[in-house]
DSSP file (Angstrom, degrees, kcal/mol; ACC not computed):
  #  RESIDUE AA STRUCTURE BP1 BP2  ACC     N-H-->O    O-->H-N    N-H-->O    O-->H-N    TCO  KAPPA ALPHA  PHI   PSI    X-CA   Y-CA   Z-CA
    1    1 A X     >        0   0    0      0, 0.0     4,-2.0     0, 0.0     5,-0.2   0.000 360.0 360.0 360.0 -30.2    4.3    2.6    2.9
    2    2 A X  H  >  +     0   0    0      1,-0.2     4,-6.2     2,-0.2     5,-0.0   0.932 360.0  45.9 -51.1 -36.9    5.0    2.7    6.6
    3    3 A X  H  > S+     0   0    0      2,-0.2     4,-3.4     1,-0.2    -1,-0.2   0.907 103.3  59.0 -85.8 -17.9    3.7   -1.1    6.9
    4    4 A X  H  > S+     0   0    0      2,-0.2     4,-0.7     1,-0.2    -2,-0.2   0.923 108.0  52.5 -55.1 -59.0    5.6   -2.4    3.9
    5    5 A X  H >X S+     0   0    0     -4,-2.0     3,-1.5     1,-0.3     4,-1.0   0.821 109.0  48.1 -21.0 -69.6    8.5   -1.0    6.1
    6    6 A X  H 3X S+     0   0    0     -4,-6.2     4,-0.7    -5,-0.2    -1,-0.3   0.862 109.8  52.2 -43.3 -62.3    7.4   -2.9    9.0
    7    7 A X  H 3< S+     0   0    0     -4,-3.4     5,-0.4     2,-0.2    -1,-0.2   0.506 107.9  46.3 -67.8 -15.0    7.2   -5.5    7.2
    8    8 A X  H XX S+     0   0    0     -3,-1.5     3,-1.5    -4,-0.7     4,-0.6   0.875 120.3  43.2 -54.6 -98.3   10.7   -5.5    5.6
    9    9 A X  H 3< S+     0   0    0     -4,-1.0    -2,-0.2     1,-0.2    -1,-0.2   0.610  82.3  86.3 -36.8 -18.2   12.2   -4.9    8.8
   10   10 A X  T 3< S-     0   0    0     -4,-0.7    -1,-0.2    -5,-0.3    -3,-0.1   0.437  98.3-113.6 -93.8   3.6   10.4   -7.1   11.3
   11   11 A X  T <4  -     0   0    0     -3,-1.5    -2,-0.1     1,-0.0    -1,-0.1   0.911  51.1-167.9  70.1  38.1   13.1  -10.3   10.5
   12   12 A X     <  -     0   0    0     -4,-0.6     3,-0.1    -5,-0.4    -1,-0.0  -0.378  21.6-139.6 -53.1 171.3   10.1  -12.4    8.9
   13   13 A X  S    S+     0   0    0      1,-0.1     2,-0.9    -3,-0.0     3,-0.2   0.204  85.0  63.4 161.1 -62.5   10.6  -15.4    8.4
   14   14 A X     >  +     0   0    0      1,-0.1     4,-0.8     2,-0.1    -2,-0.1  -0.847  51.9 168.8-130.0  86.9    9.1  -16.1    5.2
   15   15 A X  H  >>S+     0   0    0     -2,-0.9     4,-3.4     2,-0.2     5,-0.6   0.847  81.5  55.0 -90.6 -49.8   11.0  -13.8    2.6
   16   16 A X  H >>5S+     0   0    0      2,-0.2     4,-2.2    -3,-0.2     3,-0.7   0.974 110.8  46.3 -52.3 -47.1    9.4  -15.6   -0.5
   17   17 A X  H 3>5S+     0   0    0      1,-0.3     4,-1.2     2,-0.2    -2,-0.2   0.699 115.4  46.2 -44.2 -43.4    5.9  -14.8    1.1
   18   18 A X  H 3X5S+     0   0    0     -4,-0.8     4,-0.5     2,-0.2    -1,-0.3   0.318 107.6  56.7 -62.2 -23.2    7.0  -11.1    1.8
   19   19 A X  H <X5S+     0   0    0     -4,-3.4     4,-0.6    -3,-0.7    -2,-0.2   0.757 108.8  48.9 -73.7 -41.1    8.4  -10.8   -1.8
   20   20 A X  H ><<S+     0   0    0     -4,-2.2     3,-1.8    -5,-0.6     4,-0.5   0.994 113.7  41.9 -54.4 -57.6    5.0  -11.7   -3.2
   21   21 A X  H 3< S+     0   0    0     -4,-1.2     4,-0.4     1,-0.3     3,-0.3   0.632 106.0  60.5 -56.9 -20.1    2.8   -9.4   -1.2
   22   22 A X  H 3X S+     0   0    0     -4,-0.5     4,-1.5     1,-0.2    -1,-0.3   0.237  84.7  83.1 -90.9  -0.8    5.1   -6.5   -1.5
   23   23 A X  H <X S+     0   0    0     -3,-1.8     4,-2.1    -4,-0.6     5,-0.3   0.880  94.4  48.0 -58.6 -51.0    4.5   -7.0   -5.6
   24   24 A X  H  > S+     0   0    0     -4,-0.5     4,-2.0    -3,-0.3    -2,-0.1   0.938 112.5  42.1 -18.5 -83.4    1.1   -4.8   -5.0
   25   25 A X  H  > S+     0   0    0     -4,-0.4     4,-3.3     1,-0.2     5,-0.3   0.883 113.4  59.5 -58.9 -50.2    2.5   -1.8   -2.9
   26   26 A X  H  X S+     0   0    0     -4,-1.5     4,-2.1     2,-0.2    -1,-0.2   0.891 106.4  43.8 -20.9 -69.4    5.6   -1.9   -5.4
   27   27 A X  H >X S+     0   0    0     -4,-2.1     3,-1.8     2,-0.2     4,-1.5   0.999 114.4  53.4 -54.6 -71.5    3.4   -1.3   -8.6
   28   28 A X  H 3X S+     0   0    0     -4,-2.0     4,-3.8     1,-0.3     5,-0.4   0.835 110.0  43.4 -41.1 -43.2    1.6    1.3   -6.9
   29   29 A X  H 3X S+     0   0    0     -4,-3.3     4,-0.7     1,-0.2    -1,-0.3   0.815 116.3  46.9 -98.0  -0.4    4.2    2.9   -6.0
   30   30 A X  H << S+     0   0    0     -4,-2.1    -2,-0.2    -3,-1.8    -1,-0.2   0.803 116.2  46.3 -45.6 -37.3    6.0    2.6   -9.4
   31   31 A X  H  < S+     0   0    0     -4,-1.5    -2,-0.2    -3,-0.2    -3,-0.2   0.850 129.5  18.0-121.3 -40.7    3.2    3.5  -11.0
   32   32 A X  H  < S+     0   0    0     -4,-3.8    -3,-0.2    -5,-0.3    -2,-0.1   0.911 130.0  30.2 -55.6 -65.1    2.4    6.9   -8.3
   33   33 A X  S >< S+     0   0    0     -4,-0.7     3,-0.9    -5,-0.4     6,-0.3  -0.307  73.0 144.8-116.2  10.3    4.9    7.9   -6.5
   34   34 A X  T 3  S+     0   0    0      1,-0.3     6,-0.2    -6,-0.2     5,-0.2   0.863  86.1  32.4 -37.2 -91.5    8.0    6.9   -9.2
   35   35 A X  T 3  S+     0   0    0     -3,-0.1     2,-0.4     4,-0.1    -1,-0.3   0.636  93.1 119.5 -51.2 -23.6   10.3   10.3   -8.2
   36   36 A X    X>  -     0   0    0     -3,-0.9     3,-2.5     1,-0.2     4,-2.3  -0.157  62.3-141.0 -53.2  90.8    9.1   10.2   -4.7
   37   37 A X  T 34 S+     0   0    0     -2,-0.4     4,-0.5     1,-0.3    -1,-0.2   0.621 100.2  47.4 -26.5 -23.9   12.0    9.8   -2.0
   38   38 A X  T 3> S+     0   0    0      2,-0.2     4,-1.0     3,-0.1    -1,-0.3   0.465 111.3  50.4-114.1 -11.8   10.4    7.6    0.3
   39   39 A X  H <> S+     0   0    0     -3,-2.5     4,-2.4    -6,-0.3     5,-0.2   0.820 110.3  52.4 -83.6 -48.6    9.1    5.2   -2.6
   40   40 A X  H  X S+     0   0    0     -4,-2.3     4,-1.6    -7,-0.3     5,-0.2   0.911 110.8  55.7 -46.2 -44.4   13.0    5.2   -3.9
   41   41 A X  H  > S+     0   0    0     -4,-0.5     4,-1.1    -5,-0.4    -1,-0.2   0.910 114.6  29.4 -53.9 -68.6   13.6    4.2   -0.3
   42   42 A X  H  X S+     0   0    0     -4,-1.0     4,-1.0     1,-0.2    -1,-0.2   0.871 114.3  60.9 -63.3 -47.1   11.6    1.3    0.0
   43   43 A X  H  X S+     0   0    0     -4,-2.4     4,-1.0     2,-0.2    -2,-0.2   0.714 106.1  48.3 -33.2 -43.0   11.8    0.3   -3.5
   44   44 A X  H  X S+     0   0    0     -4,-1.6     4,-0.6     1,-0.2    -1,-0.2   0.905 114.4  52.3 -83.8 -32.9   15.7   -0.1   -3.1
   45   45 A X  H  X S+     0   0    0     -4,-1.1     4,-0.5     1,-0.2    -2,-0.2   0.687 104.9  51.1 -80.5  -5.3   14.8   -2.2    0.3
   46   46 A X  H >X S+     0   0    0     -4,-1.0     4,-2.6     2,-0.1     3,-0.7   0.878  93.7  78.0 -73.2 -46.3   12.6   -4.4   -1.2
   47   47 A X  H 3X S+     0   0    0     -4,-1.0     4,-0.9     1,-0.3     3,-0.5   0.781  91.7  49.1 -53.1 -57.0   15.1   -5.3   -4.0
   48   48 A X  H >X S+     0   0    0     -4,-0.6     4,-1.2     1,-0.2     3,-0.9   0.782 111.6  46.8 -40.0 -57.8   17.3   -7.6   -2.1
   49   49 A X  H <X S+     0   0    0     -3,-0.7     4,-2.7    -4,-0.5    -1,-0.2   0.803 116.5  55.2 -70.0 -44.9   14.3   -9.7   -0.5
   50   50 A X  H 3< S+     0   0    0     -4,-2.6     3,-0.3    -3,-0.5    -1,-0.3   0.843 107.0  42.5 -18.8 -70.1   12.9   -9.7   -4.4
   51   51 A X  H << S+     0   0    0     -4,-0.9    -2,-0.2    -3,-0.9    -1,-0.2   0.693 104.3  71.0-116.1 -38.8   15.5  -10.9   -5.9
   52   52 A X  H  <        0   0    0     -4,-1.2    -1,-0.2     1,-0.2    -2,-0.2   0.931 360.0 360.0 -29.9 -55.3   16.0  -14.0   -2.6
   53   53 A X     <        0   0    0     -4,-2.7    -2,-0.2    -3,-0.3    -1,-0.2   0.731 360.0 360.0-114.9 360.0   12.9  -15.9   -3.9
């Protein structure tokens, strides 16, 4: 989870590119880690970027 972060955070560039790849780690952690704080966390930061492309 740490590198989706990075990767959220590091002011790519290429948000559609980053929306795609982050579809993976997403499910997984939908599908793992559902109640999990730090999944909620990411999950919520992801959404914006999502929802861009």
């Amino acid at each position: 989870m740490s590198y989706g972060r990075r990767a959220i955070n590091t002011g790519r560039k290429s948000l559609p590119s980053l929306a795609m790849v982050s579809q993976d780690l997403a499910a997984v952690l939908r599908e793992r880690y559902a109640g999990e704080p730090e999944a909620i966390e990411y999950l919520d930061q992801l959404r914006p970027i999502q929802r861009t492309s």
